[in-house]
NUVOLO-706292 format. One line per field, with one value per residue (C-alpha): residue number from 1; x, y, z. Coordinates in nm, 2 decimals. Example, Ala and Ser with C-alpha at 12.3 -4.5 7.8 and 13.67 -1.06 7.14 Angstrom:
resi = [1_2]
x = [1.23_1.37]
y = [-0.45_-0.11]
z = [0.78_0.71]
***
This chain:
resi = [1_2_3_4_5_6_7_8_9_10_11_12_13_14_15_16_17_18_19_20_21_22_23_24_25_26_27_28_29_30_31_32_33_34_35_36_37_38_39_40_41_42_43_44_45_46_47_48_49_50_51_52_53_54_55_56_57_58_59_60_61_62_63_64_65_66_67_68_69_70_71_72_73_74_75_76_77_78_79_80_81_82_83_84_85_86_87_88_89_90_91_92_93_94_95_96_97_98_99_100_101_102_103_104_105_106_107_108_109_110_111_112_113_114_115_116_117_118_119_120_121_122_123_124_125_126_127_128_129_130_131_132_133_134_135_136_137_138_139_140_141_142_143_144_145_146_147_148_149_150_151_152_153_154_155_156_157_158_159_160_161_162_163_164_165_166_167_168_169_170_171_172_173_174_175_176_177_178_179_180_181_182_183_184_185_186_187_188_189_190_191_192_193_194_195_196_197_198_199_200_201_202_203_204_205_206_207_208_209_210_211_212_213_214_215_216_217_218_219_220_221_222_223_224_225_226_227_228_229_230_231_232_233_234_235_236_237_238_239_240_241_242_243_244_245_246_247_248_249_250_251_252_253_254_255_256_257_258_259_260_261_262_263_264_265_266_267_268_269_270_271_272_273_274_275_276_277_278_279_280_281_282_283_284_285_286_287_288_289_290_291_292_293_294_295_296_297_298_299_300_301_302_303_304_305_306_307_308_309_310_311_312_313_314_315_316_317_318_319_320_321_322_323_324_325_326_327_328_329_330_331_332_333_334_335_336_337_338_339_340_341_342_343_344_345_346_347_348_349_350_351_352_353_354_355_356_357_358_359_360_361_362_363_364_365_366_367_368_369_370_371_372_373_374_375_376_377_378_379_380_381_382_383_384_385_386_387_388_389_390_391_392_393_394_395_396_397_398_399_400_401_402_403_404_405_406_407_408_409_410_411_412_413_414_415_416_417_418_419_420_421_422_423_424_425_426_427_428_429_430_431_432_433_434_435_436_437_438_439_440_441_442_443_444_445_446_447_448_449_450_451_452_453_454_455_456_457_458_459_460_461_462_463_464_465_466_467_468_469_470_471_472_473_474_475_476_477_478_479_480_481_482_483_484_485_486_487_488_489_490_491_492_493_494_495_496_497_498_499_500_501_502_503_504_505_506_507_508_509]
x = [0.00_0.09_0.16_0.13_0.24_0.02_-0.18_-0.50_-0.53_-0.42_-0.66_-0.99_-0.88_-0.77_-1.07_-1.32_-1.06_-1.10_-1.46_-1.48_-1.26_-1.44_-1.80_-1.62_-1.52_-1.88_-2.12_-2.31_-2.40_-2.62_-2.61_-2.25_-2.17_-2.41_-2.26_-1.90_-2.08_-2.19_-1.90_-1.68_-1.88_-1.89_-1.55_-1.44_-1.64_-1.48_-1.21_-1.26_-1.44_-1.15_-0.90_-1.17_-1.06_-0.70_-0.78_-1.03_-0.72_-0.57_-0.29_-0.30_-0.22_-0.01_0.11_0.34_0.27_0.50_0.68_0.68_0.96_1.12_0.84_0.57_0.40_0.09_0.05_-0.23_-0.30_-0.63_-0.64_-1.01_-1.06_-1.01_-1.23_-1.51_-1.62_-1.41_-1.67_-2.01_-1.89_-1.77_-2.12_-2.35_-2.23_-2.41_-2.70_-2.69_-2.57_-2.87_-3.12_-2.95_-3.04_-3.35_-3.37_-3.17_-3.38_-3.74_-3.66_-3.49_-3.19_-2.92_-2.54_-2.57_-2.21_-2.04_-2.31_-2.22_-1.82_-1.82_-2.05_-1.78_-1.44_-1.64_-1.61_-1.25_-1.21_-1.40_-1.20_-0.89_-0.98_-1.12_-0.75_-0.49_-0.20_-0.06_-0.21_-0.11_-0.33_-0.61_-0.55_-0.50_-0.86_-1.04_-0.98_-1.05_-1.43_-1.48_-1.39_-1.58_-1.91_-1.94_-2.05_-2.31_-2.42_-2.47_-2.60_-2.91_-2.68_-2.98_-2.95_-3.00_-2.80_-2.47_-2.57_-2.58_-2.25_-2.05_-2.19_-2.04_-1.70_-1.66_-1.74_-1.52_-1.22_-1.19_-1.15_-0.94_-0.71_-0.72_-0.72_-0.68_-0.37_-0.18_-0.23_-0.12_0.19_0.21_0.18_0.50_0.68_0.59_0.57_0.81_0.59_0.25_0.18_-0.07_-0.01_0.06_-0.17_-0.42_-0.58_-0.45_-0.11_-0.09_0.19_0.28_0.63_0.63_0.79_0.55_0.44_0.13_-0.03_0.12_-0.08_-0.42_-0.41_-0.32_-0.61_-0.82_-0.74_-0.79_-1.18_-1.21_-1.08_-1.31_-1.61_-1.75_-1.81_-2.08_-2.05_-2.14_-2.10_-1.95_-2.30_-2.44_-2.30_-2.47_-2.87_-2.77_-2.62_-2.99_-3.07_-2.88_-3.06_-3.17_-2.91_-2.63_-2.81_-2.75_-2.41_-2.36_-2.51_-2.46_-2.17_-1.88_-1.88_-2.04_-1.89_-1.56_-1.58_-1.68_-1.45_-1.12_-1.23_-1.23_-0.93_-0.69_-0.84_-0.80_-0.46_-0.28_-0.39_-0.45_-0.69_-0.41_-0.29_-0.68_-0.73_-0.43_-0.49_-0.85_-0.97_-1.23_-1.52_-1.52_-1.53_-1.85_-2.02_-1.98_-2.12_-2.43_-2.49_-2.49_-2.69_-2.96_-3.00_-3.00_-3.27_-3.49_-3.42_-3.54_-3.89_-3.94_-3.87_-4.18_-3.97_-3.86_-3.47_-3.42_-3.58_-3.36_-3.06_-3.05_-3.12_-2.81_-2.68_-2.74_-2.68_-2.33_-2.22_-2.38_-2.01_-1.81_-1.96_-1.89_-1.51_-1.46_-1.60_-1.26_-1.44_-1.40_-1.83_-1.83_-1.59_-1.74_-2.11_-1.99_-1.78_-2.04_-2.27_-2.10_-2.24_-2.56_-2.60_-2.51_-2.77_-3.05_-2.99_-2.93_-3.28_-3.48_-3.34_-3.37_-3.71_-3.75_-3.66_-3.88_-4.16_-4.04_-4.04_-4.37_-4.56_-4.34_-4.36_-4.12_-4.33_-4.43_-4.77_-4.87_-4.79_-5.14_-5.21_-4.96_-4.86_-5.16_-4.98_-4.63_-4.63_-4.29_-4.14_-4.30_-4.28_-3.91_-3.90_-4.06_-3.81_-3.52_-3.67_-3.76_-3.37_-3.29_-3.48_-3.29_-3.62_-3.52_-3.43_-3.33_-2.99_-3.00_-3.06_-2.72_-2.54_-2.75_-2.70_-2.34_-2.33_-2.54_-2.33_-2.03_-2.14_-2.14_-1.83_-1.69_-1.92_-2.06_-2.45_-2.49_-2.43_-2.74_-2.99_-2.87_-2.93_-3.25_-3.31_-3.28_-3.46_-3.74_-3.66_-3.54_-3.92_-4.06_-3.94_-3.99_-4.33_-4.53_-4.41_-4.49_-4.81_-4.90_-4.83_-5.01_-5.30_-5.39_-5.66_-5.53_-5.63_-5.79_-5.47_-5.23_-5.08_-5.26_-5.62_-5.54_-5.38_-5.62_-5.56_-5.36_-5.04_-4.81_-4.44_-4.12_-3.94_-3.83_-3.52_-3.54_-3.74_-3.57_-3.21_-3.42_-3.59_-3.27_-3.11_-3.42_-3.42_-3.04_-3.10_-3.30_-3.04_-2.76_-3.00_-3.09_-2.76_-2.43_-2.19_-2.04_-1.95_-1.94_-1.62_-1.46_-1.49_-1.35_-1.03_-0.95_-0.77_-0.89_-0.73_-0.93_-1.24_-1.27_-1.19_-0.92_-0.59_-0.56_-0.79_-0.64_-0.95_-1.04_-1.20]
y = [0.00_0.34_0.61_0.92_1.23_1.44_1.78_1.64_1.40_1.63_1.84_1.69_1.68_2.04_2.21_2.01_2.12_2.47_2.47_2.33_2.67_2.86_2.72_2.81_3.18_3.27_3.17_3.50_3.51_3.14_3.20_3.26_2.95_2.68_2.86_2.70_2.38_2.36_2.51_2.28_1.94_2.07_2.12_1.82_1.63_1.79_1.69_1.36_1.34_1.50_1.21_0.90_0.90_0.81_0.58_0.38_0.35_0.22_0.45_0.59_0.94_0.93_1.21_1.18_1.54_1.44_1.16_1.14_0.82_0.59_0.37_0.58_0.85_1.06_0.87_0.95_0.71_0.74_0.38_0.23_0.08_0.43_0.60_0.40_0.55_0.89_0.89_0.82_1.02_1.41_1.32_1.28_1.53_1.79_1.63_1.63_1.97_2.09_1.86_1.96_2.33_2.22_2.01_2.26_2.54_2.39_2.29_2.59_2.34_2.53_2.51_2.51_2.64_2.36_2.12_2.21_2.25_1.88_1.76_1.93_1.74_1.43_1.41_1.53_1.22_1.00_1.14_1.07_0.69_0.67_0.80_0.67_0.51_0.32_0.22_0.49_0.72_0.48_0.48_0.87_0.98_0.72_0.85_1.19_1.07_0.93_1.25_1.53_1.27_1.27_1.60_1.54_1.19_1.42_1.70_1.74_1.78_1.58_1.30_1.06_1.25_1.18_0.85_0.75_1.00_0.82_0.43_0.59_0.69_0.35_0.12_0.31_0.46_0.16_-0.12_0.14_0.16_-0.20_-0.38_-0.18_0.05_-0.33_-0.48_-0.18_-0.21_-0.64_-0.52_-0.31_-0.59_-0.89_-0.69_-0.42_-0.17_0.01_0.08_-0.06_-0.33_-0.15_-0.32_-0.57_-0.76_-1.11_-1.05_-0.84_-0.70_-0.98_-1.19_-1.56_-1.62_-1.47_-1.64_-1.81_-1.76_-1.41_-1.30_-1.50_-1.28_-0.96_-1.03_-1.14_-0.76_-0.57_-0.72_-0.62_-0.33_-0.18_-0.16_0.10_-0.20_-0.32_-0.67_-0.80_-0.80_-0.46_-0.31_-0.13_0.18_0.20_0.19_0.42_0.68_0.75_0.99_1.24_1.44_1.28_1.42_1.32_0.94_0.95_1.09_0.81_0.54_0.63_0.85_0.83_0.62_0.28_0.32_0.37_0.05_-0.15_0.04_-0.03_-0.36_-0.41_-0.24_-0.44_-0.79_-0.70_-0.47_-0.57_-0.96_-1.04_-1.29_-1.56_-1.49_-1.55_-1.82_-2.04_-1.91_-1.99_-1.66_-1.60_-1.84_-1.73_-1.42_-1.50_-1.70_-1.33_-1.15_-1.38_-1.40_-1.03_-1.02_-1.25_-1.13_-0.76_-0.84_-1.04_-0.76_-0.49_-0.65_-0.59_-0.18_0.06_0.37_0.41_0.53_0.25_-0.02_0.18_0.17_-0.25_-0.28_-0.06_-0.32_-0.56_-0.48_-0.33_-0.72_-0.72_-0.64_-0.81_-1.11_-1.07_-0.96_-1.25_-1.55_-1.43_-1.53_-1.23_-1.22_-1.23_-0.95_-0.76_-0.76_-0.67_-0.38_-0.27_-0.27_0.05_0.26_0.06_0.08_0.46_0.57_0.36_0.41_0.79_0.80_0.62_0.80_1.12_1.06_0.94_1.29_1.44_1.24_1.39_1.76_1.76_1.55_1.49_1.11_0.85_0.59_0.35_0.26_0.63_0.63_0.51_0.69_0.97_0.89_1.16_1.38_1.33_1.14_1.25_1.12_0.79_0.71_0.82_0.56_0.29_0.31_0.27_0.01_-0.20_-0.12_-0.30_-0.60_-0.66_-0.62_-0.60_-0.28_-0.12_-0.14_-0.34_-0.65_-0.56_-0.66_-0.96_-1.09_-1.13_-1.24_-1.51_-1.62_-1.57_-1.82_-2.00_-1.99_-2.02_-2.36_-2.23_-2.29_-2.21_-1.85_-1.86_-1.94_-1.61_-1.39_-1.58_-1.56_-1.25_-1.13_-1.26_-1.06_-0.75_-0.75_-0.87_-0.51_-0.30_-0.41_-0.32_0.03_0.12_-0.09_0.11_0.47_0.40_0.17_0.20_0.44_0.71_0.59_0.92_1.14_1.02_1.30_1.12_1.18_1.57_1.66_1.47_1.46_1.79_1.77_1.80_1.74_1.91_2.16_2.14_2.20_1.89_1.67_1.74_1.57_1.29_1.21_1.22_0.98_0.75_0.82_0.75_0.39_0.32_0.47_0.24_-0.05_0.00_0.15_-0.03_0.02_0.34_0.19_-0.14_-0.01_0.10_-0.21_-0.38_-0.14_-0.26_-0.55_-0.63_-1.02_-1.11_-0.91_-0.96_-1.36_-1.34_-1.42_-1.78_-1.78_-1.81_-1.97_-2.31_-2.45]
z = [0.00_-0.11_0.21_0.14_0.38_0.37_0.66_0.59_0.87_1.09_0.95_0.97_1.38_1.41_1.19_1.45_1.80_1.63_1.61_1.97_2.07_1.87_2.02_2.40_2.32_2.24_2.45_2.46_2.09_2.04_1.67_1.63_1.87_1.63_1.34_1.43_1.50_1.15_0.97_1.20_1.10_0.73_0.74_0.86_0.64_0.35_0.46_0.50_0.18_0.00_0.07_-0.03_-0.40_-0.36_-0.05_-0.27_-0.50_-0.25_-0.10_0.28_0.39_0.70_0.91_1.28_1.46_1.74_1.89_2.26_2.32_2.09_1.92_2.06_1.87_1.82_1.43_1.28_0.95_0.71_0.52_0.42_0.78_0.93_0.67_0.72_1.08_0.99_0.72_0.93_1.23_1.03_0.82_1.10_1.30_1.03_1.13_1.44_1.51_1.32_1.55_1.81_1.77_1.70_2.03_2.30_2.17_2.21_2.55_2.65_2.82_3.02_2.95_2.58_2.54_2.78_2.59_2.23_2.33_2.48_2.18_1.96_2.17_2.12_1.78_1.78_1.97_1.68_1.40_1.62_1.66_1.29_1.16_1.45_1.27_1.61_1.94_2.14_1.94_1.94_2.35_2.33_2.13_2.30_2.64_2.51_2.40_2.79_2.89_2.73_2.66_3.03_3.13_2.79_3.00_3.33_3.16_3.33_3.68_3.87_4.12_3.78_3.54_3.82_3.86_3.53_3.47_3.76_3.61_3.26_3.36_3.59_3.33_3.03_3.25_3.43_3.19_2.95_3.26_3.39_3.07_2.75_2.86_3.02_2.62_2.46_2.71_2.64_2.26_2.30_2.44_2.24_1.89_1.95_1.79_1.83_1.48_1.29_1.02_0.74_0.47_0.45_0.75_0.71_0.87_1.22_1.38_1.65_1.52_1.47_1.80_1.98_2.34_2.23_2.54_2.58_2.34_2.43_2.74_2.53_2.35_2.61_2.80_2.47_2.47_2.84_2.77_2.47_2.72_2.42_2.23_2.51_2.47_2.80_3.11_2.99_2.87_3.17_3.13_2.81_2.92_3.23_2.98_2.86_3.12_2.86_2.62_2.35_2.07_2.30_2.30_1.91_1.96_2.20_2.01_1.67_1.63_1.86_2.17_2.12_1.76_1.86_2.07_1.79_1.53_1.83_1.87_1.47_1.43_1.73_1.53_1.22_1.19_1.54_1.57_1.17_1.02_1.04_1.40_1.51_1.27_1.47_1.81_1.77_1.88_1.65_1.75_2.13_2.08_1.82_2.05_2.32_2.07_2.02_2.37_2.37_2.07_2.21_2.57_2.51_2.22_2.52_2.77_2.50_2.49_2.82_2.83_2.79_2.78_2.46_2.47_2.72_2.46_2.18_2.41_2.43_2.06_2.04_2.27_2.04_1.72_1.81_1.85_1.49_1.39_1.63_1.52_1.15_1.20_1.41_1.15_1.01_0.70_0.40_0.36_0.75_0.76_0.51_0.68_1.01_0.87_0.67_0.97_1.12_0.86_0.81_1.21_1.19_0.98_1.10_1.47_1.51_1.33_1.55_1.86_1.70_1.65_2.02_2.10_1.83_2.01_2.36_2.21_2.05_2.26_2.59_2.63_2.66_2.71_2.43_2.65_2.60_2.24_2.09_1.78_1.77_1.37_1.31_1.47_1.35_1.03_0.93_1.26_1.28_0.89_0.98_1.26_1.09_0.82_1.05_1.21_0.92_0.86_1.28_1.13_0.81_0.54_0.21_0.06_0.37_0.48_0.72_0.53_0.34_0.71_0.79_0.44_0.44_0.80_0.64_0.38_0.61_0.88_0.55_0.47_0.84_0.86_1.13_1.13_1.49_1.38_1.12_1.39_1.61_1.30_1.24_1.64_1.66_1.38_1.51_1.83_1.65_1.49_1.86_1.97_1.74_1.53_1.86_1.86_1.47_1.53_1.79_1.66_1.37_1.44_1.79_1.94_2.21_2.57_2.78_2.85_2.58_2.38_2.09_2.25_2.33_1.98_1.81_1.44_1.42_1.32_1.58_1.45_1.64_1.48_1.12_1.21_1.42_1.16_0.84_0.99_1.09_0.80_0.59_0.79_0.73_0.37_0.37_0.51_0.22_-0.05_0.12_0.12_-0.22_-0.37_-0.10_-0.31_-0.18_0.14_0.02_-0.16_0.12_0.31_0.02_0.03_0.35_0.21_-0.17_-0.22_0.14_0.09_-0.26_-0.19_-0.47_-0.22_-0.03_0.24_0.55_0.73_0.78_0.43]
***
């Protein structure tokens, strides 16, 4: 693979850190302040967007601001894996920021600076994961997301919102420092390096005389350690984090936190351990059988929650180990399905909680029970909904089915058929929790005090500002269901002669 030196990931960091600054000094003119937000998430995107072509071709641009001690560096490196979730975090962000004027306005919410500022830090700290080039960067911008998403988590500075705040910074600062930090260090010593492997995902970074079992238990601690990821018993941070406001749930489920467990977890298999290294250690189908576990008893616990963000938050719960499981068939359909899944979870995800907060704005209810009816209200929102939904499920045409499909014919390939009756499981699940709730908003009759019965059939939607983000995020998980191939492409740079099933395959036939 091609490196290229190049500003430009430096860049896409230091136009969002700018913007954050920016958002800080002003707090006394609103306008002004969201006006950075945008031109900040624009900007980055740009960015971003202006190094796909040559990435697609197959080169990476690489840049090392500073090294701190021999072998350890702040190295940032944009290659297809990186651009995937550098992609779907700058993009969303525009979204977002524009909900999320939408959202902090109609509810009149105090600390909008600090709010906006941390919002802004947060997806510094995405980019910085998406483009790290070495572990100690991937270490470096992940702490920085724990940080400045925590006073987002707390937000509402009530006996709940510390609660949830203090579970949140627990759970992630204290497997980062227990487990993740000790397998960067074990990395350093076994490998001698911290950088990434430099192309393609069949071969990692560990030599051929590696300690076997030193690097089960390096492995082992790098799971532990990416509690982001929420594969349990490391997932109950992630339903306490929902006292936040709502746009700070998307940014948490869809955008930065939860995907930069997955992405780090994706990254450490794929560019640190290799397809290979898993392949003879026979890491792959434990950590496959977590995932399913995960997948299955976050589903079961999702059908139990009336309040809607908390039902949302174990489907996120869920559908996170969506990817875990594909990269860790090891097989190249397998692998391609659960990368895929970060965009096709992106999209889907940040729609249905941004129209749970639409729902809370116009109507204040969280509670599914009191949701009877309310489509006549807010078509746009629950047609919005309904979409993404279809999209949790896997129904053709939405892109959803793109992930479950090539899980599908991964398991396959893997010869693992085990694997076909959790996707079928829990699509049967996935429909268990979410059918009720589009059933219910359209068909059902109000009860006596639901908003549904006091609105009656005038139309009630949130702000346009608020619904016009949310709706093109639903209509976006249609046009990748129907039309993959941008992202599809992406995945497929990551390493061409695995992906594309052209090379030797390195996994059992």
């Amino acid at each position: 693979m091609e490196t290229i030196i190049s500003i430009r990931p430096l860049l896409a960091v230091l136009i969002a850190t700018v913007a954050s600054l920016l958002i800080m000094v002003t707090p006394k003119k609103p306008n002004l302040r969201e006006t950075w937000s945008v031109l900040g998430a624009v900007g980055t995107f740009l960015t971003v967007l202006s190094m796909t072509p040559q990435v697609l071709a197959g080169k990476a641009f690489e840049i090392t601001p500073f090294v701190i001690l021999p072998g350890i560096s702040l190295k940032l490196r944009v290659d297809a894996l990186g651009l995937i979730f550098g992609t779907i975090s700058s993009f969303l962000w525009i979204l977002v920021t524009f909900y999320n004027i939408g959202y902090m306005r109609s509810l009149k919410e105090h600390a909008q600076t600090r709010y906006y500022f941390c919002f802004a830090v947060a997806i510094v700290g995405a980019v910085g994961v998406a483009f790290s080039g070495n572990l100690f960067s991937l270490y470096f911008f992940y702490e920085i997301i724990t940080i400045f998403t925590y006073p987002l988590v707390a937000h509402h500075q009530d006996e709940e919102g510390y609660e949830g705040g203090r579970k949140y910074m627990v759970y992630l600062t204290g497997t980062a420092k227990s487990f993740f930090l000790p397998a960067v260090i074990l990395t350093y010593v076994l490998a001698g390096t911290l950088d990434f492997a430099p192309s393609g995902i069949t071969k990692g970074i560990f030599p051929a005389d590696a300690d076997p079992t030193l690097v089960t238990i390096t492995y082992i601690l790098y799971m532990a350690g990416f509690a982001k990821a929420a594969i349990m018993p490391f997932h109950n941070w992630l339903p306490s984090a929902m006292v936040a406001p709502t746009p700070v749930s998307a940014l948490l489920h869809a955008v930065a936190v939860v995907k930069a467990g997955v992405f780090c977890t994706s990254r450490v298999m794929l560019s640190v351990f290799g397809v290979g290294l898993l392949n003879s250690l026979n890491l792959g189908i434990p950590t496959a059988y977590a995932a399913s576990f995960t997948i299955l008893l976050a589903s079961i616990i999702a059908l139990t929650k009336d309040d809607l963000k908390a039902r949302l938050a174990y489907s996120t719960v869920s559908q996170l180990s969506y990817i875990i499981l594909g990269v860790a068939l090891l097989t190249p359909n397998a692998v391609t399905g659960g990368l895929i899944h970060i965009a096709n979870h992106a999209f889907s995800k940040i729609t249905l909680f941004m129209c749970a907060g639409s729902i809370y704005v116009a109507l204040h209810t969280k509670k599914i029970s009191e949701m009877g009816g309310i489509a006549r209200q807010m078509p746009f929102t629950i047609a919005a909904f309904s979409i993404a939904a279809l999209s949790m499920v896997g129904v053709p045409l939405v892109c959803g089915f793109v992930t479950k499909w090539y899980l599908a014919i991964g398991a396959l390939e893997a010869h693992q058929n085990f694997f076909l009756i959790v996707l079928l499981a829990s699509t049967i699940l996935n429909t268990g929790y979410f059918f009720p709730v589009i059933l219910k908003t359209i068909f059902a009759k109000p009860r006596e005090g639901d908003p549904g019965a006091l609105h009656g059939e005038a139309l009630h939607e949130a702000p346009a500002i608020m619904v016009i983000p949310l709706f093109l995020t639903a209509i976006g998980s249609i046009l990748m269901g129907l039309y993959p191939d941008y992202f599809m492409n992406i995945v497929k740079a990551v390493d061409p002669d695995y992906l594309l099933n052209i090379a030797k395959a390195v996994f059992r036939s």
